[in-house]
C-alpha positions as YAML, in Angstrom:
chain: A
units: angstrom
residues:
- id: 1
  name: UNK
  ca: [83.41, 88.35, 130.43]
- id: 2
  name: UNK
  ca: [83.58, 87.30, 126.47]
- id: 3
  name: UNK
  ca: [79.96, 88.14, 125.56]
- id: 4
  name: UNK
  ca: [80.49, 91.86, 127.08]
- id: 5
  name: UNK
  ca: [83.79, 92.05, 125.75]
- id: 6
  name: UNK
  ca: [82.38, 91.30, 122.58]
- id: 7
  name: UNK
  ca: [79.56, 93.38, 122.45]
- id: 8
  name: UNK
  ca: [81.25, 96.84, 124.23]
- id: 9
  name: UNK
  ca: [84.83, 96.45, 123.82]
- id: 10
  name: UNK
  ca: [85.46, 94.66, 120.71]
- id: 11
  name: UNK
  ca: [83.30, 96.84, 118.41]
- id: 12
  name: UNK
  ca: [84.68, 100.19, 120.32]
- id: 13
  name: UNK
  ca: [88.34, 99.17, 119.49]
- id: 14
  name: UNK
  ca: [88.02, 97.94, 116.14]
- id: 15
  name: UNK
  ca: [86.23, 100.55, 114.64]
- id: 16
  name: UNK
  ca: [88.04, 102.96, 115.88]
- id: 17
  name: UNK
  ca: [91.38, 101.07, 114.73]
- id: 18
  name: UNK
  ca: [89.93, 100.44, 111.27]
- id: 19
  name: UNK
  ca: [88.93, 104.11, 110.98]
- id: 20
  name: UNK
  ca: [92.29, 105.32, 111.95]
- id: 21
  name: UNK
  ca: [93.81, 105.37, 108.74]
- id: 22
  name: UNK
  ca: [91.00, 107.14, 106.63]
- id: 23
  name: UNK
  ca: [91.47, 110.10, 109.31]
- id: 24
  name: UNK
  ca: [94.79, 110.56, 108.95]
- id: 25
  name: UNK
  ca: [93.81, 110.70, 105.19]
- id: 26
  name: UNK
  ca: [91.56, 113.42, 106.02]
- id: 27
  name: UNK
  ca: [93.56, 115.18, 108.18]
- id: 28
  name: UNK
  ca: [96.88, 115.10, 106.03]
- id: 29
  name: UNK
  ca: [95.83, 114.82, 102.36]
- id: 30
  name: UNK
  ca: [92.46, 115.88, 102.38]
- id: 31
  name: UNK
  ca: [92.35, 117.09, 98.49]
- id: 32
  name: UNK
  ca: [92.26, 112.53, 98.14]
- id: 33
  name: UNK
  ca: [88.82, 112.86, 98.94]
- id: 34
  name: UNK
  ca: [86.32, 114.07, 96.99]
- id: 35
  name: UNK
  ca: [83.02, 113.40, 99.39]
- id: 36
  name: UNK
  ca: [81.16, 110.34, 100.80]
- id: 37
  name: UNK
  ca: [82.35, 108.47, 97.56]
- id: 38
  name: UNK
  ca: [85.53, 108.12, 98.73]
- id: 39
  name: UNK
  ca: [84.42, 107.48, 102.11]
- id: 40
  name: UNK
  ca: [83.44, 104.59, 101.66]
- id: 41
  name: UNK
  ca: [85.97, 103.33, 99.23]
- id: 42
  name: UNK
  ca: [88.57, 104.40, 101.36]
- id: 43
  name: UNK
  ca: [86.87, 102.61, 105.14]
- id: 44
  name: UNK
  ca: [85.43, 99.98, 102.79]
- id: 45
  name: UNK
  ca: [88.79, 98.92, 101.65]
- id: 46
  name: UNK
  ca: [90.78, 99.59, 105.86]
- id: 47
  name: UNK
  ca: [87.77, 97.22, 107.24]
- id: 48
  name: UNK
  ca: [88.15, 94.75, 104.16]
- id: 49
  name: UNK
  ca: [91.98, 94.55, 105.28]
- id: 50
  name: UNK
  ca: [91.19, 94.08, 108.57]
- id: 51
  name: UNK
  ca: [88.37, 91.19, 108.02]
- id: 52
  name: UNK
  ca: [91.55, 89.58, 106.10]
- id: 53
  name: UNK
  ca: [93.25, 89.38, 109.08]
- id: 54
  name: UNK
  ca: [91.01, 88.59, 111.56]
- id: 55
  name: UNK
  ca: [89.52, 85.85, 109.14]
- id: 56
  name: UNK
  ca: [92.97, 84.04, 109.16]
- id: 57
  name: UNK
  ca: [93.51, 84.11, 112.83]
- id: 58
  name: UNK
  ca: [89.41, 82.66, 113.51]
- id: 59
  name: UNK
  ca: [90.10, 79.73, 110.69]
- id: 60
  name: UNK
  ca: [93.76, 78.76, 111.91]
- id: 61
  name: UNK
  ca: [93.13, 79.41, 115.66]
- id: 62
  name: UNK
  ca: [89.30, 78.91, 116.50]
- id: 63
  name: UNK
  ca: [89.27, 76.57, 113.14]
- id: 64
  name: UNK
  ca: [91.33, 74.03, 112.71]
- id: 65
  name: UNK
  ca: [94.24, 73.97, 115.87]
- id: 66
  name: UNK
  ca: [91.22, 73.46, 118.08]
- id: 67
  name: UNK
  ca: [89.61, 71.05, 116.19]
- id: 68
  name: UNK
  ca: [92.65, 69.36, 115.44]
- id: 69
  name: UNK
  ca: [93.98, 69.36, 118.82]
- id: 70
  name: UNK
  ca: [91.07, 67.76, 120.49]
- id: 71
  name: UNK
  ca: [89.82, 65.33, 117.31]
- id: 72
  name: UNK
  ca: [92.33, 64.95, 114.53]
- id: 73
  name: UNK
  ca: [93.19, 67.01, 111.38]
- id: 74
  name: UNK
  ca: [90.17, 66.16, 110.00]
- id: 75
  name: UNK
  ca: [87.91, 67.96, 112.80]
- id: 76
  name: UNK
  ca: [89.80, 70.96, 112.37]
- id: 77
  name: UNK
  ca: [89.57, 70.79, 108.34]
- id: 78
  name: UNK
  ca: [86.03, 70.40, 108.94]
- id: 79
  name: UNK
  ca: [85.93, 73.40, 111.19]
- id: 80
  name: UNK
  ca: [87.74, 75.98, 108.95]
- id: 81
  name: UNK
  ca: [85.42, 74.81, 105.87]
- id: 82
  name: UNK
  ca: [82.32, 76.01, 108.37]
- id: 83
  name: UNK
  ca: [84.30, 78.97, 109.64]
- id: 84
  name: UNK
  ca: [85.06, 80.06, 105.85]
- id: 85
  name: UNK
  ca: [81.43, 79.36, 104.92]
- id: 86
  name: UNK
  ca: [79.83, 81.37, 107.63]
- id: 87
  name: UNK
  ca: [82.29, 84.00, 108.03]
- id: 88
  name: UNK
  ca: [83.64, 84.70, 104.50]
- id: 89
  name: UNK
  ca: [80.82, 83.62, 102.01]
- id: 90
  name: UNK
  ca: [77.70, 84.73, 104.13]
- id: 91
  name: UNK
  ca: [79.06, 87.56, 106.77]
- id: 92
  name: UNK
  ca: [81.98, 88.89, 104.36]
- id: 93
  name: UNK
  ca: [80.68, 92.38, 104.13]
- id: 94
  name: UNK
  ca: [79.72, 93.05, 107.94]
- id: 95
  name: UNK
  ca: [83.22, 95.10, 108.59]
- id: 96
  name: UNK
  ca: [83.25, 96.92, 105.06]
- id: 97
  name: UNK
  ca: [79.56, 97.49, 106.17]
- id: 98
  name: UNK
  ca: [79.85, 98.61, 109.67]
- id: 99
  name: UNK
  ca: [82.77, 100.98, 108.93]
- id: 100
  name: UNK
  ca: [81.00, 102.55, 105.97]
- id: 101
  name: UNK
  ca: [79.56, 104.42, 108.45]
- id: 102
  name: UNK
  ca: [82.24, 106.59, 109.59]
- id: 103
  name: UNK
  ca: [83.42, 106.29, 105.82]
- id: 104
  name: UNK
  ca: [80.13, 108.49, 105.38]
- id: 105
  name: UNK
  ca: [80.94, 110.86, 108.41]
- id: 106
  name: UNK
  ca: [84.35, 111.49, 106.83]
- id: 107
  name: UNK
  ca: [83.01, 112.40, 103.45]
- id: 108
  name: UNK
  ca: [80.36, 114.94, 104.93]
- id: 109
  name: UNK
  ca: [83.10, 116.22, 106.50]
- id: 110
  name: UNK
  ca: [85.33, 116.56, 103.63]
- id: 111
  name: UNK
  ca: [83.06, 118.31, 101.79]
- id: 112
  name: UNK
  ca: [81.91, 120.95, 104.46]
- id: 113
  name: UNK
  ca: [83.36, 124.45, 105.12]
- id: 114
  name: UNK
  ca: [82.01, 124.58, 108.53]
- id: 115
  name: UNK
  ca: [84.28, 123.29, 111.38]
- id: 116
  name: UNK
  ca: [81.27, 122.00, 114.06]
- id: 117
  name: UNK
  ca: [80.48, 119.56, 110.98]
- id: 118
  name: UNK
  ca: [84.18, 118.71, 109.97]
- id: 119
  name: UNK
  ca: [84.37, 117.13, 113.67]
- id: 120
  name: UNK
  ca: [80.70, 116.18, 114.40]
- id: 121
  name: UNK
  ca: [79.83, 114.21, 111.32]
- id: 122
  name: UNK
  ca: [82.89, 111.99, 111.61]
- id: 123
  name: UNK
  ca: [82.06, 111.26, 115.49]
- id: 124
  name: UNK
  ca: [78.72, 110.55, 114.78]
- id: 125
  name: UNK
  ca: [79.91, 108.10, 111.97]
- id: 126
  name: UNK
  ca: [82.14, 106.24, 113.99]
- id: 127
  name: UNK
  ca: [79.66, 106.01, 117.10]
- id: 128
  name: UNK
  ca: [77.13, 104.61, 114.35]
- id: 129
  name: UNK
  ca: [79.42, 101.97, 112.98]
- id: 130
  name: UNK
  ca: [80.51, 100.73, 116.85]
- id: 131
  name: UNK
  ca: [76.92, 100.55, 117.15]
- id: 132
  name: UNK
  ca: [76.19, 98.77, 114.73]
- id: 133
  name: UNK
  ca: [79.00, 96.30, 115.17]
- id: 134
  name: UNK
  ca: [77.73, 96.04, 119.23]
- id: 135
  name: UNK
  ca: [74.35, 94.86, 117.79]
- id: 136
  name: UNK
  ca: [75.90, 92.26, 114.92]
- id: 137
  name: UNK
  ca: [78.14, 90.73, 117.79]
- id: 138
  name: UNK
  ca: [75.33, 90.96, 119.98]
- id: 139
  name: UNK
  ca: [72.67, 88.43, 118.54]
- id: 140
  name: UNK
  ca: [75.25, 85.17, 118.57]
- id: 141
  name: UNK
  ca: [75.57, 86.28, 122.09]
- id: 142
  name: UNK
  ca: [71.80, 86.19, 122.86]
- id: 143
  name: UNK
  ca: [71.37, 83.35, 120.61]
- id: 144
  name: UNK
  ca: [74.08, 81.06, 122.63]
- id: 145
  name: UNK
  ca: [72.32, 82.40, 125.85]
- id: 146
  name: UNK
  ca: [68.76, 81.36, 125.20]
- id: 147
  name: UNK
  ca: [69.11, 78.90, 122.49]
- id: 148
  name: UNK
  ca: [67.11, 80.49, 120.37]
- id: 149
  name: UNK
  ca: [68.80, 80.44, 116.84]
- id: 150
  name: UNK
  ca: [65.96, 82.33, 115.45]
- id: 151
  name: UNK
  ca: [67.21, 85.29, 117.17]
- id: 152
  name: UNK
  ca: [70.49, 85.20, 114.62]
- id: 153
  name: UNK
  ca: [67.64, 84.87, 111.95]
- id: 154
  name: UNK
  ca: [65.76, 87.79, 112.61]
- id: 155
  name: UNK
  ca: [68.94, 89.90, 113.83]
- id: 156
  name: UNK
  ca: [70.15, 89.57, 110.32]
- id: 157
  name: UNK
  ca: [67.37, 89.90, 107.91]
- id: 158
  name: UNK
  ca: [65.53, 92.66, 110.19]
- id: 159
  name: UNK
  ca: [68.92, 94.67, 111.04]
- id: 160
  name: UNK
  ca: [71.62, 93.71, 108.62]
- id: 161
  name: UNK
  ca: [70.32, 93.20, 104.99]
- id: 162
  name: UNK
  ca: [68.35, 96.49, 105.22]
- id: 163
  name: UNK
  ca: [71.67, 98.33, 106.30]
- id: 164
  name: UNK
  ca: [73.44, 96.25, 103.79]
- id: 165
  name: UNK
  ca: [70.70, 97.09, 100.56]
- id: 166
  name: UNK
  ca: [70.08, 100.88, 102.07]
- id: 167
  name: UNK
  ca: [74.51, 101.65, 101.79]
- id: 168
  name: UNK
  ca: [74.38, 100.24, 98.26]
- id: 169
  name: UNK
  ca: [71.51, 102.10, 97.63]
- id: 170
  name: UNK
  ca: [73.18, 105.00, 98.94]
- id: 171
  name: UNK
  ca: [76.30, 104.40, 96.68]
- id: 172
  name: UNK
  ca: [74.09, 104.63, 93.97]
- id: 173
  name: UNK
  ca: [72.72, 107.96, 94.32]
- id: 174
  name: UNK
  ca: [76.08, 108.99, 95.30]
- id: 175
  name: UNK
  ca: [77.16, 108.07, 91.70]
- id: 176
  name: UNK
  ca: [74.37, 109.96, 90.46]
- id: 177
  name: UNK
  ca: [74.86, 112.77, 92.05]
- id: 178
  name: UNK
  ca: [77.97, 113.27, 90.68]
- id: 179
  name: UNK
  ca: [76.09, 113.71, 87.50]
- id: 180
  name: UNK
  ca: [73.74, 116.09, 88.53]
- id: 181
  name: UNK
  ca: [76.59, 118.28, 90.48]
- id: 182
  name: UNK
  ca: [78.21, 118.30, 86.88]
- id: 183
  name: UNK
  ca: [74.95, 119.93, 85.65]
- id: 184
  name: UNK
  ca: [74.76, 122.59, 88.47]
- id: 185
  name: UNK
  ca: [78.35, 123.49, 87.87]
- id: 186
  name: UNK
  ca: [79.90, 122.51, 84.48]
- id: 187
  name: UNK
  ca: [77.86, 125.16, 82.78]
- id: 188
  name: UNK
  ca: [80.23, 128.14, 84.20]
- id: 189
  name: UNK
  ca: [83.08, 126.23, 82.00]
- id: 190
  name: UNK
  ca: [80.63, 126.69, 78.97]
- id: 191
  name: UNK
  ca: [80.15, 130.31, 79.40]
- id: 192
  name: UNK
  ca: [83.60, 130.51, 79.45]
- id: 193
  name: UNK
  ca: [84.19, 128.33, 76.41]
- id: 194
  name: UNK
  ca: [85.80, 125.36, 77.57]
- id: 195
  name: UNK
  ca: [82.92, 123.02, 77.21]
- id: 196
  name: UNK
  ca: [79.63, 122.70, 75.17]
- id: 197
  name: UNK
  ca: [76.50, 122.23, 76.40]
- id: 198
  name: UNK
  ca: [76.13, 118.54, 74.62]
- id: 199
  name: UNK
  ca: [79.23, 117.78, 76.76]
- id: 200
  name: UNK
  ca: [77.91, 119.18, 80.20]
- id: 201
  name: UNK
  ca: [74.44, 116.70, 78.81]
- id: 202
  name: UNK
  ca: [76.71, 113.66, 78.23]
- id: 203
  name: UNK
  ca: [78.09, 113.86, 81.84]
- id: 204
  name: UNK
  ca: [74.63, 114.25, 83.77]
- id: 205
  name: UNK
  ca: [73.74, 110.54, 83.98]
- id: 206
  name: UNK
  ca: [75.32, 107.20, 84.04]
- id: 207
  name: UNK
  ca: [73.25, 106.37, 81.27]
- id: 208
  name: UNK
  ca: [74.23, 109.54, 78.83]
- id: 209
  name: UNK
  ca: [77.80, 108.66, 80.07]
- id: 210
  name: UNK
  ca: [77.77, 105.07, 78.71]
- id: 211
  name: UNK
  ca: [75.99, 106.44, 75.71]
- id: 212
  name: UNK
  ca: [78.97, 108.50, 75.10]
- id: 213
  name: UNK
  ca: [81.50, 105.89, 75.26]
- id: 214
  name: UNK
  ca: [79.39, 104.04, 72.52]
- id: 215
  name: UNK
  ca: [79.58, 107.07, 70.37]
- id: 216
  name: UNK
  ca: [83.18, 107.91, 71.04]
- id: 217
  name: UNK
  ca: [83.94, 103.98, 70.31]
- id: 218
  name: UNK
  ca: [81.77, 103.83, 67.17]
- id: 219
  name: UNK
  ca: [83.70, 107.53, 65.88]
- id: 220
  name: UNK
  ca: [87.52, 106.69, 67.16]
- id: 221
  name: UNK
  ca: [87.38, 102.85, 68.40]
- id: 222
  name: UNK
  ca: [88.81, 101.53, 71.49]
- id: 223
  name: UNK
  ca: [91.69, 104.46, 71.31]
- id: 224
  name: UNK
  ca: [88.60, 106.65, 71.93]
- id: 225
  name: UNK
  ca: [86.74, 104.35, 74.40]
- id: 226
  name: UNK
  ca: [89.74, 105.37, 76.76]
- id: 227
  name: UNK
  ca: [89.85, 108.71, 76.08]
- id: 228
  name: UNK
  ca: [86.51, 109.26, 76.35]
- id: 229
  name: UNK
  ca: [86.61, 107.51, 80.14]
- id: 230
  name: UNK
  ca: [89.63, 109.67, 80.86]
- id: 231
  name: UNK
  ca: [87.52, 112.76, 79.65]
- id: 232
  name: UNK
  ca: [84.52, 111.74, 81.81]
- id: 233
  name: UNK
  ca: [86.29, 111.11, 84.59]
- id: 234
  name: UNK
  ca: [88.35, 114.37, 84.34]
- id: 235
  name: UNK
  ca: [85.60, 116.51, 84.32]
- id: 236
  name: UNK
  ca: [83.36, 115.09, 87.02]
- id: 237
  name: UNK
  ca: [87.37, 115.47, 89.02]
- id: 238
  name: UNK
  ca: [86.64, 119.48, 87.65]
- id: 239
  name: UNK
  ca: [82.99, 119.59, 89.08]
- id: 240
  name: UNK
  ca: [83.89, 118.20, 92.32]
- id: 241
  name: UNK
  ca: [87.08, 121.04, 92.77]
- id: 242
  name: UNK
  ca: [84.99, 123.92, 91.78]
- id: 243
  name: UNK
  ca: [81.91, 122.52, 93.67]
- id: 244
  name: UNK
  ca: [84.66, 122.79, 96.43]
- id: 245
  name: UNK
  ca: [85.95, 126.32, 95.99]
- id: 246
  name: UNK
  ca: [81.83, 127.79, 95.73]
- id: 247
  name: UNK
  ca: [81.65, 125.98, 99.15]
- id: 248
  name: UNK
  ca: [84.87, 127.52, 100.60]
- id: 249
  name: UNK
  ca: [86.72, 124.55, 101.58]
- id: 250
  name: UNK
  ca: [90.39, 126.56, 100.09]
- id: 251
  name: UNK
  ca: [90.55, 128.87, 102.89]
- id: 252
  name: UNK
  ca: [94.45, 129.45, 102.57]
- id: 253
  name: UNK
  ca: [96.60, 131.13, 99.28]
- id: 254
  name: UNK
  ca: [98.65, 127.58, 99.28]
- id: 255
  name: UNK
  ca: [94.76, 125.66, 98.81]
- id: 256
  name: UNK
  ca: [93.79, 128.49, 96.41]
- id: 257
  name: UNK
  ca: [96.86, 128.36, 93.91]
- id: 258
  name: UNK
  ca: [96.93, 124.67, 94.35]
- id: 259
  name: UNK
  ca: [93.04, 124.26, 93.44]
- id: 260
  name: UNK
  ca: [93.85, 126.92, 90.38]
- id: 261
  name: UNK
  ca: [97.06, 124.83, 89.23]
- id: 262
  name: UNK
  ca: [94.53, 121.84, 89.21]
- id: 263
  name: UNK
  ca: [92.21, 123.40, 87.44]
- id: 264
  name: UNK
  ca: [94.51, 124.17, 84.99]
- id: 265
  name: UNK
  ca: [95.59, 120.48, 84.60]
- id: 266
  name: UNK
  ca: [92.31, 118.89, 84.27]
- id: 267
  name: UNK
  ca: [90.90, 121.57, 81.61]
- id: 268
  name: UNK
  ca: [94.41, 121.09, 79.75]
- id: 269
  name: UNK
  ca: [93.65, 116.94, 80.09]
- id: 270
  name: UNK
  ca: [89.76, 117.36, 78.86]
- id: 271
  name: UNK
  ca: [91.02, 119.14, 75.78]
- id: 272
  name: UNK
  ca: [93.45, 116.45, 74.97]
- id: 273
  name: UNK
  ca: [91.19, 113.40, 75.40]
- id: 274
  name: UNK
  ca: [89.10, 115.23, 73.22]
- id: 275
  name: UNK
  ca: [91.12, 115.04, 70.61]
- id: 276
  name: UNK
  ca: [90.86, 111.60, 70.16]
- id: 277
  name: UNK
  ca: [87.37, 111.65, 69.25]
- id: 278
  name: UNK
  ca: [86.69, 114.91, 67.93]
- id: 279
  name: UNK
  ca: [85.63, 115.81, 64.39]
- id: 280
  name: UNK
  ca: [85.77, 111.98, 63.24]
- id: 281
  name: UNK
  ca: [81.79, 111.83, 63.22]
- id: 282
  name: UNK
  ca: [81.08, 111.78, 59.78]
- id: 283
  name: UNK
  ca: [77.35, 112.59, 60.38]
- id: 284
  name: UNK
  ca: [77.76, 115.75, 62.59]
- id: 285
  name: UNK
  ca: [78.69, 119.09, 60.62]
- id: 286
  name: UNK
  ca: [81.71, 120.72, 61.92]
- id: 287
  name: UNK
  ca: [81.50, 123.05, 64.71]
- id: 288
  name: UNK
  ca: [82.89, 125.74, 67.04]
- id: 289
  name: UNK
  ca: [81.49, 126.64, 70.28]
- id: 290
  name: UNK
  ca: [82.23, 130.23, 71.30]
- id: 291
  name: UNK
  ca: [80.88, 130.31, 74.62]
- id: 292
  name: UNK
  ca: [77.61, 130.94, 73.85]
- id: 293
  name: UNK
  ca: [76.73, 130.15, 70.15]
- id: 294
  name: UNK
  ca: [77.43, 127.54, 67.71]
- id: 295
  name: UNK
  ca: [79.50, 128.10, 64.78]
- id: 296
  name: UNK
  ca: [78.45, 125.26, 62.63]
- id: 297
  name: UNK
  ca: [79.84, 124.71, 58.29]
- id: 298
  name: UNK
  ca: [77.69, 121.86, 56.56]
- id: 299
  name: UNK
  ca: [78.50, 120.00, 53.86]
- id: 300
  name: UNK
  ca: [77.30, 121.98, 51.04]
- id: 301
  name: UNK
  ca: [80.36, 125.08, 52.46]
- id: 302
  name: UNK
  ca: [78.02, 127.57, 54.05]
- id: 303
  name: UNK
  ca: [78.44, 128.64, 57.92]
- id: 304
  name: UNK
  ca: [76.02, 130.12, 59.97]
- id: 305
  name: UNK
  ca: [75.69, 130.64, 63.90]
- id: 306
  name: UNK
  ca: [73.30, 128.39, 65.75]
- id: 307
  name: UNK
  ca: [71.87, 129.02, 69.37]
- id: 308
  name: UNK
  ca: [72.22, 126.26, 71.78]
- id: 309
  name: UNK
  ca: [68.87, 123.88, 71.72]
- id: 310
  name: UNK
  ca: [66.81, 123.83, 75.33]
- id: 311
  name: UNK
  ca: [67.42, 119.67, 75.12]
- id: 312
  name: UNK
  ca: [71.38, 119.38, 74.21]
- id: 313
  name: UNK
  ca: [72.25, 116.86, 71.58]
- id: 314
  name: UNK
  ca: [74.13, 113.71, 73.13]
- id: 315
  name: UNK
  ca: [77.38, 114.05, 73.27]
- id: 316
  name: UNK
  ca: [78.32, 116.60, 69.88]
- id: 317
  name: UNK
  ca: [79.31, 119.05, 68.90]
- id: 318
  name: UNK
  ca: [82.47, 119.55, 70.99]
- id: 319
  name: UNK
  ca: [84.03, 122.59, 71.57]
- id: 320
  name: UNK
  ca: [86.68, 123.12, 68.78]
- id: 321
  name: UNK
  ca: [87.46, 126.95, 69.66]
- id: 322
  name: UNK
  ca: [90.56, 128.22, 70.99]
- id: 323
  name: UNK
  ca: [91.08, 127.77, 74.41]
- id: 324
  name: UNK
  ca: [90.13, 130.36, 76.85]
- id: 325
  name: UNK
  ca: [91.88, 131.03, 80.39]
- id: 326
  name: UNK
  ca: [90.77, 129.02, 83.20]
- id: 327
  name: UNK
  ca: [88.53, 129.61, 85.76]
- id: 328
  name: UNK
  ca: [91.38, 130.25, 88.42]
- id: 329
  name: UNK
  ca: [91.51, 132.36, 91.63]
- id: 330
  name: UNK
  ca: [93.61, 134.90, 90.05]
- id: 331
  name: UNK
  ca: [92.04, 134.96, 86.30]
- id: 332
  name: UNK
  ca: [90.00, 138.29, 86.05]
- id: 333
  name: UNK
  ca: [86.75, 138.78, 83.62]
- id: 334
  name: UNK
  ca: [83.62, 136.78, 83.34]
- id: 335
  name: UNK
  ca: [82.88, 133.94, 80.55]
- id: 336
  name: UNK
  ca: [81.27, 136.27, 78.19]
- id: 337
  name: UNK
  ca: [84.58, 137.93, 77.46]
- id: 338
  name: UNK
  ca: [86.32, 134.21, 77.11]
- id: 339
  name: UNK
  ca: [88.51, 134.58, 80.40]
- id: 340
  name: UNK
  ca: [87.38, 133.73, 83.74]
- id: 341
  name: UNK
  ca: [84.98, 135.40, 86.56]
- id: 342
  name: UNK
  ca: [85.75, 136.93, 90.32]
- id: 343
  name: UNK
  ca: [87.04, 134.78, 92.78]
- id: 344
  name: UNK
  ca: [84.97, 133.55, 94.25]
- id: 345
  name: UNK
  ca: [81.95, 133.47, 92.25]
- id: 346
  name: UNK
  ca: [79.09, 135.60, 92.89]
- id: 347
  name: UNK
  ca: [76.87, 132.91, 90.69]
- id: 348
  name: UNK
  ca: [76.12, 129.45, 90.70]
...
């Protein structure tokens, strides 16, 4: 029958369909995903593709060649604007929504070392979004049953908009989170002497990060606007990979020297956006940042050697001090002698 095709069958095969591609993602390329993030950018954007489709087939087919075969054109014209009004305008984001679900199982599992979770968390996204989809195609069914159109009505503002408001709530923290993971783990890179502690600051929030772009345009214009995005977004890319190796996702040499070689790049692409705004601050003395100490010279010619303040200053001095090694797998030492520590770390 339709109505149990629709609520059993329909829901089981789409998901599943719309998830395929983010899995072979995962599977194949999973250094593309950096946690639940991308998740849900990456199922958000496979169910938006297939609501595209499906869309087109419900407003030529159910729209207007049955309206226009049994009334005239203008029956079916009037049927695809209702079809486009219900389905696109009000119900757009039920598939992005449903399979944002097993876009959030995929990014636990990306970002897990332990192999029950790597296969649990994505099953138990997927059975949530074919759940949910069951329940969204159930209430028309129940509605065209009993007649009861308040049924639709409740269904969606007791089931849908909280899902709906709760995943855009959770993409939210998500985004701060990233800041806070650059807090817990930047601050090896400052040890080491390829950040300062104003920078590690200036990344923590979304805030402090658009508070940095207004500094870095007001010091370098919109030549440092861009750099200044391509610095932030570099080094939360940095946090996220060594956030990775402390929780042992690079199990093989191949991951290891890959995840070093990256490492490389993205501290070699922080120090050259960096360039575009650095030193042009006119109200900020010049400094150097050795790892541990500032090396500031004033105005007047003297130097002296300033600790790091409890509260960083937002987002200078920048670190203007050769540059050490990286923070590779095969880099011996420990920050306080400029080169990196053991692989792995023994800190966080």
């Amino acid at each position: 029958p339709s109505a149990l095709t629709g609520v059993l069958v329909a829901p089981f095969i789409e998901e599943l369909t719309k998830a395929l591609g983010p899995i072979l993602l995962l599977v194949f390329r999973r250094r593309e995903w950096s946690g639940i993030t991308d998740g849900l950018v990456y199922c958000g954007l496979s169910a938006v593709g297939f609501a595209m489709v499906e869309n087109i087939l419900y407003l030529g087919g159910l729209g207007y060649a049955s309206g226009a075969d049994r009334y005239g054109p203008a029956t079916g014209i009037q049927q695809v604007i209702a079809i486009f009004i219900l389905r696109i305008l009000l119900f757009g984001f039920a598939h992005p929504l449903f399979t944002s679900m097993t876009g959030v199982g995929l990014g636990i599992a990306s970002r897990t070392a332990d192999r029950r979770i790597r296969v649990l968390a994505p099953i138990a996204g997927l059975l949530l979004a074919m759940m949910l989809h069951g329940t969204w195609n159930l209430l028309p069914t129940l509605t065209q049953a009993t007649g009861e159109a308040v049924i639709m009505l409740y269904g969606f503002l007791g089931l849908m908009v909280p899902v709906f408001f709760g995943t855009v709530g959770l993409a939210l923290w998500l985004r701060a989170w990233e800041g806070r993971l650059t807090e817990r783990v930047l601050p090896d890179y400052v040890r080491a002497g390829w950040l300062s502690p104003p920078e590690v600051a200036a990344l923590s929030s979304l805030g402090r990060r658009h508070a940095a772009r207004s500094w870095a345009r007001r010091v370098a214009g919109d030549a440092g606007v861009r750099a200044m995005r391509g610095y932030q977004s570099a080094a939360t890319r940095l946090a996220l990979l060594r956030d990775g190796t402390l929780r042992g996702l690079d199990r093989k040499p191949a991951d290891q020297e890959r995840t070093a070689r990256e490492e490389r790049e993205l501290l070699d692409a922080i120090s050259a956006y960096r360039r575009f705004f650095v030193g042009r601050d006119p109200q900020a003395p010049a400094g150097v940042w050795d790892g541990s100490r500032y090396h500031l010279r004033f105005p007047d010619g003297t130097e002296r050697a300033v600790d790091a303040p409890d509260e960083p200053v937002v987002p200078i001095p920048v670190v203007l001090a050769p540059a050490p090694a990286p923070m590779g797998y095969a880099a011996p030492g420990w920050p306080g002698s400029r080169s990196a520590p053991p692989w792995p770390p023994t800190h966080h």
